[in-house]
C-alpha positions as CSV (number, residue, x, y, z in Angstrom):
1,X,17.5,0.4,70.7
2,X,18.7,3.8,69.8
3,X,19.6,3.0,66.7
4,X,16.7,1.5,65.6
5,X,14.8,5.0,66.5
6,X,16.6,6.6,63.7
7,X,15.9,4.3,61.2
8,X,12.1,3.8,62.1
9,X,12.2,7.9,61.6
10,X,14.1,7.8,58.7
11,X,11.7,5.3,57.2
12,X,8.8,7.2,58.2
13,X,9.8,10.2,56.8
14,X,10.3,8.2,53.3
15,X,6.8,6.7,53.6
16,X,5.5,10.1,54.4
17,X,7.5,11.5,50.7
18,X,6.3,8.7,48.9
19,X,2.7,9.1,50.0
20,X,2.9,12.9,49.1
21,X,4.3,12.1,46.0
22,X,2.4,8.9,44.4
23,X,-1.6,9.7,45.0
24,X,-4.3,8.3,42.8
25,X,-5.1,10.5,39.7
26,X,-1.5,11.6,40.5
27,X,-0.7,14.5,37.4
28,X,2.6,12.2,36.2
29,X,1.0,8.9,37.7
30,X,-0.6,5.9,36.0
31,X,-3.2,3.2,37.2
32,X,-2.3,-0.7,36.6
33,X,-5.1,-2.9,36.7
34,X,-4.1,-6.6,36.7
35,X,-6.4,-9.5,35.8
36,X,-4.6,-12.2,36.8
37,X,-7.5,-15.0,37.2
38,X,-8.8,-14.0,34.0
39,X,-5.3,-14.6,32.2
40,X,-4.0,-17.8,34.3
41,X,-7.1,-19.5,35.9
42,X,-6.5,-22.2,38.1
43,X,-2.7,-21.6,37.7
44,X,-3.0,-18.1,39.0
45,X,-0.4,-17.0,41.3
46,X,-1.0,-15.3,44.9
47,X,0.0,-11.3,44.4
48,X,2.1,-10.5,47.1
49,X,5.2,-8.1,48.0
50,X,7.2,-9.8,46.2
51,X,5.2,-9.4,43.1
52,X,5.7,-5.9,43.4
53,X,9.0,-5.9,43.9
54,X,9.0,-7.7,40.5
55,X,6.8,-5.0,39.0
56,X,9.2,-1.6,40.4
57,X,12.8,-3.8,39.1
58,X,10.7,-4.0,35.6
59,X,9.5,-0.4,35.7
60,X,13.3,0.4,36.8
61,X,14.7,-1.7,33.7
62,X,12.2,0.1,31.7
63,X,12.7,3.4,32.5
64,X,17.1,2.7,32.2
65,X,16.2,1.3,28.8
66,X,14.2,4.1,27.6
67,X,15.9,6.7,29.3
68,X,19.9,5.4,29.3
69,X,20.1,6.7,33.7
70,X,20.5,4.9,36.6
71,X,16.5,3.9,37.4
72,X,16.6,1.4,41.0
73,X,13.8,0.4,42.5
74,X,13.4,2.9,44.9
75,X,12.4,5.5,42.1
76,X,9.7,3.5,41.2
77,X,6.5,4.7,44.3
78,X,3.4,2.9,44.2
79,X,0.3,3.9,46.4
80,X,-3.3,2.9,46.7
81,X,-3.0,-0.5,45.8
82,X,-6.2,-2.9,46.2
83,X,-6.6,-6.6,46.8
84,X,-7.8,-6.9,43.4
85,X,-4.6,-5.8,41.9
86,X,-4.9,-2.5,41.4
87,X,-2.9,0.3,42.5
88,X,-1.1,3.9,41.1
89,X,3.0,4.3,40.8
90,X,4.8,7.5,39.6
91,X,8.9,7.3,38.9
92,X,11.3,10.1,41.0
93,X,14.3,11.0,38.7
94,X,17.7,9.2,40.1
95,X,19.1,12.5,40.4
96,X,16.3,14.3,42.5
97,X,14.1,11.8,44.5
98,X,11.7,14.5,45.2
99,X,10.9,15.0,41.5
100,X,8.7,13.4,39.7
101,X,9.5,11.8,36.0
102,X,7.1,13.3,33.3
103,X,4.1,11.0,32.1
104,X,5.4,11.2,28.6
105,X,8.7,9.8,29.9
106,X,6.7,7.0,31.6
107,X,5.2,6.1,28.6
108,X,8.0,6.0,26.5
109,X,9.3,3.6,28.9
110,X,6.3,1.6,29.3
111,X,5.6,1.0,25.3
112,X,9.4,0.6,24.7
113,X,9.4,-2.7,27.4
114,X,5.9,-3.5,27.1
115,X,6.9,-7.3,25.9
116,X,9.2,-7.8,28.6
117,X,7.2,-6.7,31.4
118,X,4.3,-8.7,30.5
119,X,6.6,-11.5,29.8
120,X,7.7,-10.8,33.4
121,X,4.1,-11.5,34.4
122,X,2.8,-13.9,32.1
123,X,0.4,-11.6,31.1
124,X,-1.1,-9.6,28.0
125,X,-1.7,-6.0,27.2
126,X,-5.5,-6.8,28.2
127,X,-4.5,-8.5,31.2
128,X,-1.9,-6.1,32.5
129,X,-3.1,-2.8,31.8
130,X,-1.4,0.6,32.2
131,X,-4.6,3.0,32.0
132,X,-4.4,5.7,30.1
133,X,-1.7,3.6,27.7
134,X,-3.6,2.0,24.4
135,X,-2.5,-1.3,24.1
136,X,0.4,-2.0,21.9
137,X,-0.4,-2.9,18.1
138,X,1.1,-6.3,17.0
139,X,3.6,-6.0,14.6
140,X,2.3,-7.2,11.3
141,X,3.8,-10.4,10.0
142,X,6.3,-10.3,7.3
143,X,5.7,-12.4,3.6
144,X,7.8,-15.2,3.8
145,X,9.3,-13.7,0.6
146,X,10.4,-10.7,0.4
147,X,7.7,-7.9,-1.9
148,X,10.1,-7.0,-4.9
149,X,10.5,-10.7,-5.4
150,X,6.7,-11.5,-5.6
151,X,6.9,-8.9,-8.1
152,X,10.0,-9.8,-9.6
153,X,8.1,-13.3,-10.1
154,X,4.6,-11.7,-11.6
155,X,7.0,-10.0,-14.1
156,X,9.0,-12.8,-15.1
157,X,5.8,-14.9,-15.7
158,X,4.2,-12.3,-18.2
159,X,7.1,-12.5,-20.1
160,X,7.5,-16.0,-20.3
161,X,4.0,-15.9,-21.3
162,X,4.8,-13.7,-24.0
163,X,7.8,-15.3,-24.9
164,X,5.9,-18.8,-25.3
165,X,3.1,-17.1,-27.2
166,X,5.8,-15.2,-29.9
167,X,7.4,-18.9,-30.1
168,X,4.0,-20.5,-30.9
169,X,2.7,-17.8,-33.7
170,X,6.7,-17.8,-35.4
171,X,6.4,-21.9,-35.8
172,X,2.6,-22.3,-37.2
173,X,3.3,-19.5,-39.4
174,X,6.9,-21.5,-40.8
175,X,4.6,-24.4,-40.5
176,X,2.3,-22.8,-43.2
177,X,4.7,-21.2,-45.6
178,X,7.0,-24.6,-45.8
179,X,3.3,-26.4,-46.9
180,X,2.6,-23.9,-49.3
181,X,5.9,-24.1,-50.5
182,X,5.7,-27.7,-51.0
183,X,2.2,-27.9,-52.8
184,X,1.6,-24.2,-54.0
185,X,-1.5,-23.9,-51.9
186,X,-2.2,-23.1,-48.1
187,X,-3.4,-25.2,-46.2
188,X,-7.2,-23.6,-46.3
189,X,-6.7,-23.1,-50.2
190,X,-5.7,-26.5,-50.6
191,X,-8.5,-28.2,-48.4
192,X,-11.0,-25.7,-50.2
193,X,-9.8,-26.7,-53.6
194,X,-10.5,-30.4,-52.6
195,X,-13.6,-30.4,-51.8
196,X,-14.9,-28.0,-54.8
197,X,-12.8,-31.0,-56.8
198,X,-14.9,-33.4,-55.1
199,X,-18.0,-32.0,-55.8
200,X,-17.2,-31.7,-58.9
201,X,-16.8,-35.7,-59.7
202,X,-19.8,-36.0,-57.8
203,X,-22.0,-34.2,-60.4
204,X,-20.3,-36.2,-63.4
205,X,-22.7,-38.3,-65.4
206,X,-21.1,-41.5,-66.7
207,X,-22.2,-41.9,-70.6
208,X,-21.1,-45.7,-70.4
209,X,-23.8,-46.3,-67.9
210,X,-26.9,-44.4,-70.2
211,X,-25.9,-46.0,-73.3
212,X,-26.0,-49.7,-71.6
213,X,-29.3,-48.6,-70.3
214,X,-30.9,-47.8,-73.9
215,X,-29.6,-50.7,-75.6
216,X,-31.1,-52.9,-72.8
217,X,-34.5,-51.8,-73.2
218,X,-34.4,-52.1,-76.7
């Protein structure tokens, strides 16, 4: 019995710390609102003690990742919580328990882990919100090909384009010069040469024709 006095003190006298030190609208606190119903449904788990315990360890593992020191659960105080799952925590520095870690610090942590600790949750930034922290922005997909080769590609096409195009006008203009060659004319010459010829024997008069003509009616 007397040495469960002590430790009901010594807890006591932690409690009291902690309630000094996490308060809502705490200067180096922050709100967390979570929605879990809205996010889960009918598969919406029960917040309990245990939940928070889940939520310090993540804040701890944040702030270690963000911050490279020794972050345990007991640096992470929460206060003021509500049965809607709400409630305010601040983060004491491993070295001094009585100090409180900047809000900037906090934040670092928080956007540095943001994927794991909803992951943690099964939540979203909308669902698990840290007010007074935007939301993170989703990274934007990368092009399954990499930029300079979609350019790399455009480029090549225009010059096969051009290549092609080059190719075509070289081999209609040896097309023409080997029929000139062969009949002295090109080929609009030559198909304008024809038809004047053909016009020509068209207005021919045939004597043989007129003479039979005046002999008959004679």
């Amino acid at each position: 019995m007397e040495d469960v006095v002590p430790l009901l003190l010594l807890l006591l006298c932690v409690s009291s710390a902690a309630a000094q030190l996490c308060a809502p609208d705490a200067s180096n606190g922050y709100k967390v609102r979570l929605s879990l119903l809205t996010a889960l449904g009918d598969e919406a788990y029960v917040w309990n003690d245990s939940e928070m315990f889940l939520f310090r360890a993540a804040m701890a593992f944040a702030m270690r990742t963000a911050d490279g020191q020794n972050y345990n659960v007991s640096n992470v105080l929460v206060c003021d919580e509500t049965p809607r799952v709400s409630f305010w925590f601040v983060v004491t520095s491993p070295l001094n328990s009585s100090l409180l870690v900047e809000r900037r610090q906090v934040e670092e942590a928080v956007r540095k882990s943001r994927n794991r600790i909803n992951s943690a949750f099964l939540l979203t930034d909308n669902t698990l919100e840290f007010l007074g922290i935007p939301p993170t922005l989703v990274a934007p997909t990368p092009p399954s090909s990499p930029p300079w080769l979609i350019v790399f590609g455009v480029v090549m096409g225009a010059v096969g384009a051009g290549i092609v195009l080059v190719l075509g006008t070289s081999v209609m203009q040896s097309r023409r010069e080997k029929k000139k060659a062969q009949t002295g004319f090109e080929e609009g010459e030559e198909e304008s040469r024809a038809e004047g010829n053909g016009a020509a024997s068209d207005s021919v008069y045939n004597l043989s024709f007129s003479d039979d003509d005046r002999l008959t009616q004679m």
